[in-house]
N, CA, C and O atoms as a GROMACS GRO file, in nm:
protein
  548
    1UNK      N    1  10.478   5.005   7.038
    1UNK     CA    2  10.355   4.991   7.114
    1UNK      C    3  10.250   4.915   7.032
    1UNK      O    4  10.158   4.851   7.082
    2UNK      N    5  10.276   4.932   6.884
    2UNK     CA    6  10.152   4.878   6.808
    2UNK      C    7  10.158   4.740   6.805
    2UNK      O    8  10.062   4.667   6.830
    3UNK      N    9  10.306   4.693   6.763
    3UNK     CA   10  10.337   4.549   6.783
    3UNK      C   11  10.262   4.504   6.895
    3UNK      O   12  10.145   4.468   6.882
    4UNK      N   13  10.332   4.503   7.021
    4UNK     CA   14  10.328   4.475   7.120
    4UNK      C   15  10.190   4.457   7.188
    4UNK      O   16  10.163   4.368   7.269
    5UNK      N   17  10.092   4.571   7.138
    5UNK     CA   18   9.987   4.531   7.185
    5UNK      C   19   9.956   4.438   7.048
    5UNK      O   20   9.876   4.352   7.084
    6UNK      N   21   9.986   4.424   6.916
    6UNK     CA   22   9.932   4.276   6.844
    6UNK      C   23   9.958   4.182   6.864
    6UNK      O   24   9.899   4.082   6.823
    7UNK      N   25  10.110   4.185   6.977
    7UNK     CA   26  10.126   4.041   7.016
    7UNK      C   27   9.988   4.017   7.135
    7UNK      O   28   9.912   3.921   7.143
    8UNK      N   29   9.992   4.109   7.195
    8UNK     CA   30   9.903   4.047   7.342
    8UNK      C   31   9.811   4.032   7.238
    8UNK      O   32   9.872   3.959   7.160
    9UNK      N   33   9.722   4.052   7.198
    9UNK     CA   34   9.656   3.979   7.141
    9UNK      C   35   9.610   3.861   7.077
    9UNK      O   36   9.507   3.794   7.087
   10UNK      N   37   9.733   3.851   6.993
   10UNK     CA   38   9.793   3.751   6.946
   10UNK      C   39   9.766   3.624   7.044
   10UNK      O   40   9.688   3.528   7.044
   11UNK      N   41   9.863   3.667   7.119
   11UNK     CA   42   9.886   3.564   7.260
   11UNK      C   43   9.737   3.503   7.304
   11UNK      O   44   9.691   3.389   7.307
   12UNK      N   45   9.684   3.629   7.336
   12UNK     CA   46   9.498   3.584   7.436
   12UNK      C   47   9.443   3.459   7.338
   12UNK      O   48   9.404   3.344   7.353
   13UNK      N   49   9.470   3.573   7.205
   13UNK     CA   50   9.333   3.456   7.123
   13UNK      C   51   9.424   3.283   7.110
   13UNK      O   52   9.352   3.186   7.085
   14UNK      N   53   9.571   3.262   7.130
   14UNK     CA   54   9.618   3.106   7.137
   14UNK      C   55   9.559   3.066   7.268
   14UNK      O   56   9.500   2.958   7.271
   15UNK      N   57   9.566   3.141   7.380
   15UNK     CA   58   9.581   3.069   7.523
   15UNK      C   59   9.442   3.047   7.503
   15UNK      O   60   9.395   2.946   7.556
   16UNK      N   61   9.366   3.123   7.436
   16UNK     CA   62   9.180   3.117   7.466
   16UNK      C   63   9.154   2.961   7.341
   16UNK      O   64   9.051   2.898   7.364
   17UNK      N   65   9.213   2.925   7.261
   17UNK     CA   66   9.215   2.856   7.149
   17UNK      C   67   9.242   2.709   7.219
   17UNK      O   68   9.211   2.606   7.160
   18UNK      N   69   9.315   2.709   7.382
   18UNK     CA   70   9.346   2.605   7.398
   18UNK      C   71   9.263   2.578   7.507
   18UNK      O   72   9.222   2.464   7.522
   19UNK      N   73   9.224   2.692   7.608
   19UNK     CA   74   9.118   2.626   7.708
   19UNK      C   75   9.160   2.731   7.827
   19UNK      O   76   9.104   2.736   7.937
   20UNK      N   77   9.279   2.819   7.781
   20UNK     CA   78   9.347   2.926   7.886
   20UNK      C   79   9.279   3.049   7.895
   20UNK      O   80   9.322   3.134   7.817
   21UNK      N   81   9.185   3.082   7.966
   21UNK     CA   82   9.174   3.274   7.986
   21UNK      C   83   9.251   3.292   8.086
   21UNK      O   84   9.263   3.235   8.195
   22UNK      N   85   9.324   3.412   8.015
   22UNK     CA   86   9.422   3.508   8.080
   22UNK      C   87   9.294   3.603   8.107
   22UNK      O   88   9.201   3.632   8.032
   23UNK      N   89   9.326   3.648   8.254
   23UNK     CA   90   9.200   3.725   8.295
   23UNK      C   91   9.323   3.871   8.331
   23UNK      O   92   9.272   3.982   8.348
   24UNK      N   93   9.438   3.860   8.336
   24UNK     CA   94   9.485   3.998   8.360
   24UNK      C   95   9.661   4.001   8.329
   24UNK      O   96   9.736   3.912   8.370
   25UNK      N   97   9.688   4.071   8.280
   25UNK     CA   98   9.857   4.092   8.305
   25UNK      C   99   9.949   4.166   8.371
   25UNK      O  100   9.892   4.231   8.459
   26UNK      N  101  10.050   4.184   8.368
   26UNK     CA  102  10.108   4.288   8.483
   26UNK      C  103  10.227   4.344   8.415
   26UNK      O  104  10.300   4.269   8.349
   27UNK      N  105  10.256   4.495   8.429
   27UNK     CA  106  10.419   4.496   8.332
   27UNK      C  107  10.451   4.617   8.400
   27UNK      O  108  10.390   4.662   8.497
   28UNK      N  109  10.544   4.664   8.348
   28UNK     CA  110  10.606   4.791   8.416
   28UNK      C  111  10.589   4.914   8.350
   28UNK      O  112  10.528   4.909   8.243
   29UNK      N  113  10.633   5.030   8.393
   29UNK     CA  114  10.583   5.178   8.388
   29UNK      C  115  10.670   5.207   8.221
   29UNK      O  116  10.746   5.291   8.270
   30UNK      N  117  10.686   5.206   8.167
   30UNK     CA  118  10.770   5.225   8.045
   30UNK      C  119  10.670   5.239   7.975
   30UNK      O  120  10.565   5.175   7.968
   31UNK      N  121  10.726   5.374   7.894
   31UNK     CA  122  10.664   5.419   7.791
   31UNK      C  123  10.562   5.376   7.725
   31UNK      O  124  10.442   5.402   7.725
   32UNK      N  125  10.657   5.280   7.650
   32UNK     CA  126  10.570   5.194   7.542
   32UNK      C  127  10.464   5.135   7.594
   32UNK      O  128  10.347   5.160   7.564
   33UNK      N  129  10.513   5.033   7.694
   33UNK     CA  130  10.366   4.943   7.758
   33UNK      C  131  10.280   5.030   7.786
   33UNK      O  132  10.161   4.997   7.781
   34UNK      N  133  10.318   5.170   7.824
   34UNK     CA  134  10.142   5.259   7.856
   34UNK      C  135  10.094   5.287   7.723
   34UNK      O  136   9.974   5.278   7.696
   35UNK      N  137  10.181   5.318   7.641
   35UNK     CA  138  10.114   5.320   7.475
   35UNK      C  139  10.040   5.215   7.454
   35UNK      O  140   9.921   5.232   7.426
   36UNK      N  141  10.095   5.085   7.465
   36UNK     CA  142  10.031   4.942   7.458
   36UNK      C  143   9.923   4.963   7.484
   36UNK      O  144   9.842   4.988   7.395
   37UNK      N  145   9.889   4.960   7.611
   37UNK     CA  146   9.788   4.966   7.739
   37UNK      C  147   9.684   5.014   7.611
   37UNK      O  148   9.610   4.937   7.549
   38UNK      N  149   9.701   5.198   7.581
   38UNK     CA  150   9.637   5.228   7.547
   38UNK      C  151   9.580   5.236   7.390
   38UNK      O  152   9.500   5.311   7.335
   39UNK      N  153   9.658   5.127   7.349
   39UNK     CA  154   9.634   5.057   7.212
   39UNK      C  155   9.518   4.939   7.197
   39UNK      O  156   9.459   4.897   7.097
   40UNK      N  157   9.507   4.898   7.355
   40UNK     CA  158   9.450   4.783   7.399
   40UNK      C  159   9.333   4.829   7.402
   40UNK      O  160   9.234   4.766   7.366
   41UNK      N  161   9.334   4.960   7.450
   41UNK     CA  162   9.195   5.040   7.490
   41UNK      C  163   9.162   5.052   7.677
   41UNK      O  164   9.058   5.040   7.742
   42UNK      N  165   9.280   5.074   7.709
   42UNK     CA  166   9.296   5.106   7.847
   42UNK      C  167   9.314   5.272   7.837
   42UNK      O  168   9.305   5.340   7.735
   43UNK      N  169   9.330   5.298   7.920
   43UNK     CA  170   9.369   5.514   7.959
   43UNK      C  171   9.400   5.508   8.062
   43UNK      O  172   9.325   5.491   8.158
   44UNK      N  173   9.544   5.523   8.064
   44UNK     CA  174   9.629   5.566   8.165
   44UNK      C  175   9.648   5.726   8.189
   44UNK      O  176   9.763   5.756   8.220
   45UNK      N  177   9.581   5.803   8.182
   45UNK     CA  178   9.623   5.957   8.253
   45UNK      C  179   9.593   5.992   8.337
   45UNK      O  180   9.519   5.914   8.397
   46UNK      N  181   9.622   6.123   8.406
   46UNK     CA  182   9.616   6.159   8.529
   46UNK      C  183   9.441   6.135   8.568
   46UNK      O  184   9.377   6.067   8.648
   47UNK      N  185   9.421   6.202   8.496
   47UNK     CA  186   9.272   6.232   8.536
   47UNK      C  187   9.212   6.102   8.466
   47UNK      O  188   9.101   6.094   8.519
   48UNK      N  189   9.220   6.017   8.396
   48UNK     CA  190   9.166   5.916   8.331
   48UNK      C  191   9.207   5.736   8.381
   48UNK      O  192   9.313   5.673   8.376
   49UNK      N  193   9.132   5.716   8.406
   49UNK     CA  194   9.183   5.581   8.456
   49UNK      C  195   9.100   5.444   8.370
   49UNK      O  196   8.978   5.440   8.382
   50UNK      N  197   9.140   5.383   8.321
   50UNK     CA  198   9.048   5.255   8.269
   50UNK      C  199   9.171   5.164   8.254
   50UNK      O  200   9.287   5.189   8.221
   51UNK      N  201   9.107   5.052   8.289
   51UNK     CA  202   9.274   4.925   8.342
   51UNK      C  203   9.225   4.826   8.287
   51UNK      O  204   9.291   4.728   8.321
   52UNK      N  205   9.109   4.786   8.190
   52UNK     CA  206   9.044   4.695   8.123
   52UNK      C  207   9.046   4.689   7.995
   52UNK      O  208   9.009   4.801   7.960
   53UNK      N  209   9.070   4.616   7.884
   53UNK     CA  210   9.005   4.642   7.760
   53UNK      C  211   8.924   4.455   7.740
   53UNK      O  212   8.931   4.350   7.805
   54UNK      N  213   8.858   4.496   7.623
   54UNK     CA  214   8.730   4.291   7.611
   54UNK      C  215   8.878   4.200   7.525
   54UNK      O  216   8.966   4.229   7.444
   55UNK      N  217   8.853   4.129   7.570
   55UNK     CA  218   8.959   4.020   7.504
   55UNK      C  219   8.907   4.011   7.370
   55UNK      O  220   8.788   4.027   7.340
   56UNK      N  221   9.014   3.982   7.281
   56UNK     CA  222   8.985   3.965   7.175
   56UNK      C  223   8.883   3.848   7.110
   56UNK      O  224   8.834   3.858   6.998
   57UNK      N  225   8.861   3.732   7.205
   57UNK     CA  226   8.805   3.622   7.153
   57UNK      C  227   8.699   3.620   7.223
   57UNK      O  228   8.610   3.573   7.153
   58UNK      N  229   8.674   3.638   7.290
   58UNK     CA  230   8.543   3.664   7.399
   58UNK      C  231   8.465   3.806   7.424
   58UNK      O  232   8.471   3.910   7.359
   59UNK      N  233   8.396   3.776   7.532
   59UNK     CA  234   8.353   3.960   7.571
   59UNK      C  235   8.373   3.993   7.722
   59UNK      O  236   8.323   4.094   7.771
   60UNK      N  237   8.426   3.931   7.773
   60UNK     CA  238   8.544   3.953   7.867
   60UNK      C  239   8.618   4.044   7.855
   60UNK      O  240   8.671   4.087   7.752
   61UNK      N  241   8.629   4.089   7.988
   61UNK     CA  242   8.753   4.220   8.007
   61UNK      C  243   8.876   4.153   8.073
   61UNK      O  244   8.855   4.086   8.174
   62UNK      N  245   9.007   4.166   8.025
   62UNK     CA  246   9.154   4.174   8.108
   62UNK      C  247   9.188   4.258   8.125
   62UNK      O  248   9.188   4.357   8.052
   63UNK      N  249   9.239   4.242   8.256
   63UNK     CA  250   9.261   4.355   8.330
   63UNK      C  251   9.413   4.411   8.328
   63UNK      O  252   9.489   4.319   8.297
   64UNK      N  253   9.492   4.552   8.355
   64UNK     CA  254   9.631   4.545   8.317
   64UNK      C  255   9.656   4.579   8.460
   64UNK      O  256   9.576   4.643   8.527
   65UNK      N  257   9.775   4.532   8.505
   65UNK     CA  258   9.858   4.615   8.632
   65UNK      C  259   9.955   4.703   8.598
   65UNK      O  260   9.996   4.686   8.483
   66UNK      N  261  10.018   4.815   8.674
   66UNK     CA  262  10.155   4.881   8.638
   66UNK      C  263  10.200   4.751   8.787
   66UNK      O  264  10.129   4.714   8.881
   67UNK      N  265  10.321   4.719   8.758
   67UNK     CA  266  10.401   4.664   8.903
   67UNK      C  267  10.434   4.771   8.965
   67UNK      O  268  10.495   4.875   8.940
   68UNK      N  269  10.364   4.706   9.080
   68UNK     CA  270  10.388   4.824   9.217
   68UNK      C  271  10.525   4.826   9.227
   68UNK      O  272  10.575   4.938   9.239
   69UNK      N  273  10.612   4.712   9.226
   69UNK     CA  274  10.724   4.772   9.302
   69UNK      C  275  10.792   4.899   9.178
   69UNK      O  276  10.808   5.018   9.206
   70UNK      N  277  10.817   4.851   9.074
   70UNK     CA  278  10.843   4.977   8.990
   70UNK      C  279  10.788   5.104   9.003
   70UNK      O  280  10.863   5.200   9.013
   71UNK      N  281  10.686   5.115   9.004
   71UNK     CA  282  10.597   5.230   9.013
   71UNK      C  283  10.643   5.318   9.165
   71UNK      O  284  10.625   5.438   9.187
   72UNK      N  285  10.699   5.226   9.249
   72UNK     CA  286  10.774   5.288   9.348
   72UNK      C  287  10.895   5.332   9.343
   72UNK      O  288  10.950   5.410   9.421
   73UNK      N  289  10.944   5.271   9.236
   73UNK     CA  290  11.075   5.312   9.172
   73UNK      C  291  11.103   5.491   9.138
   73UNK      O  292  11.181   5.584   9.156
   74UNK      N  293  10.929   5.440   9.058
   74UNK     CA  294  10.945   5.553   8.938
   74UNK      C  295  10.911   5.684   9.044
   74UNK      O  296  10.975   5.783   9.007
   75UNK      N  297  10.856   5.702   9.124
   75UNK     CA  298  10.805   5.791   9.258
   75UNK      C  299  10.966   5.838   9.280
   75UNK      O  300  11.027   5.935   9.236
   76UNK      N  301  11.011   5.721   9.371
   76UNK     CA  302  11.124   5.784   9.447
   76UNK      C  303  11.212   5.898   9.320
   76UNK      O  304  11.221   6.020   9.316
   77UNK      N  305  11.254   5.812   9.247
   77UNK     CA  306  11.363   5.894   9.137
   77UNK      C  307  11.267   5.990   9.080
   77UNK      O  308  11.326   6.095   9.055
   78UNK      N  309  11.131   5.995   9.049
   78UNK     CA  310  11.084   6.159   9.011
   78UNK      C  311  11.128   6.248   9.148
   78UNK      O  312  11.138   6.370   9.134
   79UNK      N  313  11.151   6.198   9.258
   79UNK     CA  314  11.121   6.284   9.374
   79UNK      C  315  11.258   6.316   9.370
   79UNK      O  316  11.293   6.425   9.326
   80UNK      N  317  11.325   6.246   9.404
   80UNK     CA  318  11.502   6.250   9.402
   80UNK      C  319  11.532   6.334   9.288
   80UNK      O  320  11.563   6.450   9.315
   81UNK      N  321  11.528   6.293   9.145
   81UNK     CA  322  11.538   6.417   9.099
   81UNK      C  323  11.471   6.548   9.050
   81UNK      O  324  11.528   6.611   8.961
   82UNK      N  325  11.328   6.602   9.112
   82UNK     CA  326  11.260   6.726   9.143
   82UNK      C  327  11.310   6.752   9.256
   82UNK      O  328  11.348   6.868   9.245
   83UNK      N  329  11.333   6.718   9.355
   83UNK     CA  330  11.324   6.734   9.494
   83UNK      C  331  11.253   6.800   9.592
   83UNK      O  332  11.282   6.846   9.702
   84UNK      N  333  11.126   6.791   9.506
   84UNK     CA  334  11.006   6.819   9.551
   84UNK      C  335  10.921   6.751   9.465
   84UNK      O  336  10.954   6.729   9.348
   85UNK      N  337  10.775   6.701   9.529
   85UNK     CA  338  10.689   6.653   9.439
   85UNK      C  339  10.525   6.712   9.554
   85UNK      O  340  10.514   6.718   9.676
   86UNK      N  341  10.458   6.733   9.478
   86UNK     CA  342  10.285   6.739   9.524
   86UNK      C  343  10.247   6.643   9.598
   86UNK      O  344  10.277   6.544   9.532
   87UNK      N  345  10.179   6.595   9.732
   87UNK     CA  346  10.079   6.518   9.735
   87UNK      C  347   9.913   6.568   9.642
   87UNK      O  348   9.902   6.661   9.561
   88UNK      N  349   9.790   6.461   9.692
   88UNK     CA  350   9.696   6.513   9.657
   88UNK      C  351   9.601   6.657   9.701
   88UNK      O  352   9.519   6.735   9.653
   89UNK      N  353   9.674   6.630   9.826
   89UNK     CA  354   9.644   6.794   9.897
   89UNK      C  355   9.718   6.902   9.896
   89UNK      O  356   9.719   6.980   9.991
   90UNK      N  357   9.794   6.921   9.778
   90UNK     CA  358   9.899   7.009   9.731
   90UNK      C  359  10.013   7.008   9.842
   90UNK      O  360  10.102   7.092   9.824
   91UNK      N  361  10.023   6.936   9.939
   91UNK     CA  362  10.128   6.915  10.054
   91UNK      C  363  10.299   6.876   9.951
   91UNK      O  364  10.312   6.816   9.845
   92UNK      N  365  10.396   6.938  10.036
   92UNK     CA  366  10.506   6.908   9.951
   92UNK      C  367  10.571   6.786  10.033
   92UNK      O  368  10.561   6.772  10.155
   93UNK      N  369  10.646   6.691   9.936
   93UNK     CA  370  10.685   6.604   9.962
   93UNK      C  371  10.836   6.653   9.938
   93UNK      O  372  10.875   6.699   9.831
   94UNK      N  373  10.894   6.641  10.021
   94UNK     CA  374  11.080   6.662   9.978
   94UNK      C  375  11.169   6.556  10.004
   94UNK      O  376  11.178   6.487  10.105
   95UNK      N  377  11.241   6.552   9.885
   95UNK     CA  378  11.367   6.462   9.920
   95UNK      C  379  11.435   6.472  10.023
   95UNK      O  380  11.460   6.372  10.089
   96UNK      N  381  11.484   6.610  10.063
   96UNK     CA  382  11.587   6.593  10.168
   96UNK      C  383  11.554   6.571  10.272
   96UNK      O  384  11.639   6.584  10.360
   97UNK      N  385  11.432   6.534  10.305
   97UNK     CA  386  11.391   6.427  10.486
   97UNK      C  387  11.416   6.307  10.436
   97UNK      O  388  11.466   6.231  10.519
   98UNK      N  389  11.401   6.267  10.341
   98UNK     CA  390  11.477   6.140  10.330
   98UNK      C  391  11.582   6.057  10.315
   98UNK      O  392  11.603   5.936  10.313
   99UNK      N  393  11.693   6.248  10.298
   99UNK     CA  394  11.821   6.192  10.296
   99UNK      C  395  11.873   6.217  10.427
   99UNK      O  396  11.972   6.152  10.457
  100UNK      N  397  11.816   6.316  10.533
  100UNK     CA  398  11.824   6.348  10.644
  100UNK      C  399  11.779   6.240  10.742
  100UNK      O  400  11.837   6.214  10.848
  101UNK      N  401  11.684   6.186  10.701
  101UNK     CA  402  11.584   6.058  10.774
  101UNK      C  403  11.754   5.916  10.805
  101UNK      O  404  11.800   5.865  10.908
  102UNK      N  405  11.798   5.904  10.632
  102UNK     CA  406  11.924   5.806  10.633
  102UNK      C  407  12.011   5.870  10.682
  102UNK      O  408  12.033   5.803  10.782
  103UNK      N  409  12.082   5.955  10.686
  103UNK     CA  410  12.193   5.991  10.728
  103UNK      C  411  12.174   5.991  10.879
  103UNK      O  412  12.258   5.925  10.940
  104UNK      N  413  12.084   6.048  10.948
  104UNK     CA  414  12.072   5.990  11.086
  104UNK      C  415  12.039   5.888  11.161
  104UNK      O  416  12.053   5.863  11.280
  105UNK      N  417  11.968   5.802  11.024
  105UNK     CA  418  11.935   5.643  11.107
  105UNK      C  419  12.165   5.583  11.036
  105UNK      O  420  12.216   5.497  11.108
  106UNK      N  421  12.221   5.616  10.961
  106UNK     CA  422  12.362   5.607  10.953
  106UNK      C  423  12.441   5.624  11.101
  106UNK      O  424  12.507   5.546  11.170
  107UNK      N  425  12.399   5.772  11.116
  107UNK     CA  426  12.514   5.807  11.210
  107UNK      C  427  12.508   5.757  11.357
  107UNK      O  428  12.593   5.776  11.444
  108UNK      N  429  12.382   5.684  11.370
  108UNK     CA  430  12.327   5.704  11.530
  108UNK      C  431  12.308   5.482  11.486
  108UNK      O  432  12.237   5.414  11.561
  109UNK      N  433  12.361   5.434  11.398
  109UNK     CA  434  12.382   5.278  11.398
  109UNK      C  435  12.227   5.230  11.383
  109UNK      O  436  12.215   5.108  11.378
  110UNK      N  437  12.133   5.289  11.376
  110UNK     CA  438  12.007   5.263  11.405
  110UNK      C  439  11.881   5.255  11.308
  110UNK      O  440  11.801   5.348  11.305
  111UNK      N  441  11.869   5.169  11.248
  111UNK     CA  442  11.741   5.179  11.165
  111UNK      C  443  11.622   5.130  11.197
  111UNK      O  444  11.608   5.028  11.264
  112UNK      N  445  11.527   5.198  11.150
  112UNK     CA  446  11.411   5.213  11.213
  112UNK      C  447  11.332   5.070  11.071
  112UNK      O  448  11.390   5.013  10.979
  113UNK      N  449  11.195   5.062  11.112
  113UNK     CA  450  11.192   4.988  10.972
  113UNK      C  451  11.088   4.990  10.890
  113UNK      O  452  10.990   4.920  10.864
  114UNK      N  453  11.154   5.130  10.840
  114UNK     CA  454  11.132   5.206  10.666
  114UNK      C  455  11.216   5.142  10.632
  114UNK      O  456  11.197   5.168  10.513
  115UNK      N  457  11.348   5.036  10.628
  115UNK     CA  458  11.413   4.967  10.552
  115UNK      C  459  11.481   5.065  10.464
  115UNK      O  460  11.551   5.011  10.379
  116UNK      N  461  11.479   5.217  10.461
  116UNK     CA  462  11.588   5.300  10.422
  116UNK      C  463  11.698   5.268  10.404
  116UNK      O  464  11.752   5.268  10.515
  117UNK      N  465  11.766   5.241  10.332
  117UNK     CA  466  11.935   5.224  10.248
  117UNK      C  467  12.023   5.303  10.197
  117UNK      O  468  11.985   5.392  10.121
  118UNK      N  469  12.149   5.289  10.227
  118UNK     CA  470  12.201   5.388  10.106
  118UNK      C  471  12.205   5.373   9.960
  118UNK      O  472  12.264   5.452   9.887
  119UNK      N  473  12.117   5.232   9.904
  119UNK     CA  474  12.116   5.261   9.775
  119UNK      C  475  11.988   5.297   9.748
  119UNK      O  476  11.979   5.341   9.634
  120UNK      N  477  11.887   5.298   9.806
  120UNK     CA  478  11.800   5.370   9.773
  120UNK      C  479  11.787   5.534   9.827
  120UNK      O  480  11.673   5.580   9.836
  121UNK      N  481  11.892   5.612   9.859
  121UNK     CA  482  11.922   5.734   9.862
  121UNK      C  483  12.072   5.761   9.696
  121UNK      O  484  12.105   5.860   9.631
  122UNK      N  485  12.103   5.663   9.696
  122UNK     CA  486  12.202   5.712   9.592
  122UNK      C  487  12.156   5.623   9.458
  122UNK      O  488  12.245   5.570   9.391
  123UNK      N  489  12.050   5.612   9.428
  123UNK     CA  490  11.992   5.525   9.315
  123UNK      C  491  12.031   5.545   9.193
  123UNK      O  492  12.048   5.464   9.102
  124UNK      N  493  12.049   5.677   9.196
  124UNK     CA  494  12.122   5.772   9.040
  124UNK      C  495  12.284   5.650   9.008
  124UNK      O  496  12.321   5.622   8.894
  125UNK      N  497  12.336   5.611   9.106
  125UNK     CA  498  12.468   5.542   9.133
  125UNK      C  499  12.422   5.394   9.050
  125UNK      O  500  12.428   5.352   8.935
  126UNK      N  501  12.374   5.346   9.176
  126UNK     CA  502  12.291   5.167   9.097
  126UNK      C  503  12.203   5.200   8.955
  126UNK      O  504  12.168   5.091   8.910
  127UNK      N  505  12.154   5.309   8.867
  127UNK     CA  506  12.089   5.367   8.763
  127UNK      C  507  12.205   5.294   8.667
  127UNK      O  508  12.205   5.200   8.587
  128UNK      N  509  12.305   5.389   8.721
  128UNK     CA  510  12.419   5.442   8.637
  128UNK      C  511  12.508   5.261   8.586
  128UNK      O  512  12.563   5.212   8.487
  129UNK      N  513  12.484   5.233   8.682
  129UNK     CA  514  12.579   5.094   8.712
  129UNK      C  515  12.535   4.993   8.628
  129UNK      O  516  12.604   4.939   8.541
  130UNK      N  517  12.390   4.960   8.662
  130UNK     CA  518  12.298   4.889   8.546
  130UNK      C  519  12.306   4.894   8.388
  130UNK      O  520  12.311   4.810   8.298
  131UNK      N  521  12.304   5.069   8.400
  131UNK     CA  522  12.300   5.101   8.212
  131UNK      C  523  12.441   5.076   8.171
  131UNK      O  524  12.458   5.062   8.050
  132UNK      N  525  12.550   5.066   8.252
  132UNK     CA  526  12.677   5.025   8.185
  132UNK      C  527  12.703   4.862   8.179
  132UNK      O  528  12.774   4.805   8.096
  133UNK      N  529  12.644   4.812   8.266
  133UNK     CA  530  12.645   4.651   8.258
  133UNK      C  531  12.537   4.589   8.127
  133UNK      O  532  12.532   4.482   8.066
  134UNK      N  533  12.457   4.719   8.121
  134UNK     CA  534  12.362   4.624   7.982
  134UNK      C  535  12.463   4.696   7.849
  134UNK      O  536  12.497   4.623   7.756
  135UNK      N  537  12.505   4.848   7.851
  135UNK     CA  538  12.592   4.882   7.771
  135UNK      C  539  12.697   4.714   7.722
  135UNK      O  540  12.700   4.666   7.608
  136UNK      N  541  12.765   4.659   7.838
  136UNK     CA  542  12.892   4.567   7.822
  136UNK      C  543  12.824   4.460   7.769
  136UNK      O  544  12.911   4.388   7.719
  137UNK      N  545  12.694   4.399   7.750
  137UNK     CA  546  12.629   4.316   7.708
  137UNK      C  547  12.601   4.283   7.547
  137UNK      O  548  12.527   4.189   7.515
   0.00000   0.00000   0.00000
């Protein structure tokens, strides 16, 4: 994380050296990059939110994204494997309407369009499949 946020840095103050402001970046939910983040001087916690830190060469703020589509990733598979999760109104969210939701848009030929799949009900499968193809790498 320490690197990583010395490279972004690194990086801002060349692109700013040549005539480039980077006004924001975008990366995914992994560990480290939230360490980054908050090496940068961002705060990612529940209760804490700050998505800015001042560029190093200026007094400008860049801004960070998590990528949404990951972050939807990371939802479904906490949910899939809790099989339950909280909304904000303590409402329970459960997996199995969503495996109930596919299995009957399956059996009845019919999908509705939530774009529901069977690999996004068996994701643990495509998980599994990935980490052995970078394993063979």
């Amino acid at each position: 994380a320490e690197q990583k946020a010395g490279m972004v840095f690194e990086c801002l103050k060349k692109y700013f050296e040549v005539g480039i402001m980077v006004v924001s970046f975008t990366f995914d939910g992994a560990p480290t990059n939230i360490s980054m983040s908050n090496r940068l001087g961002c705060t990612m916690k529940h209760n804490q939110l700050k998505t800015t830190f001042q560029h190093p060469s200026c007094e400008e703020n860049v801004a960070v994204f998590l990528d949404p589509s990951h972050v939807v990733k990371l939802v479904r598979n906490t949910l899939g494997d809790k099989s339950s999760i909280s909304n904000g109104e303590n409402e329970l969210i459960e997996w199995r309407f969503f495996t109930q939701l596919h299995n009957l848009q399956e059996s009845e030929s019919f999908h509705l369009a939530n774009k529901l799949r069977k690999t996004h009900i068996e994701y643990k499968k495509n998980t599994y499949r990935i980490q052995e193809t970078q394993n063979e790498s």
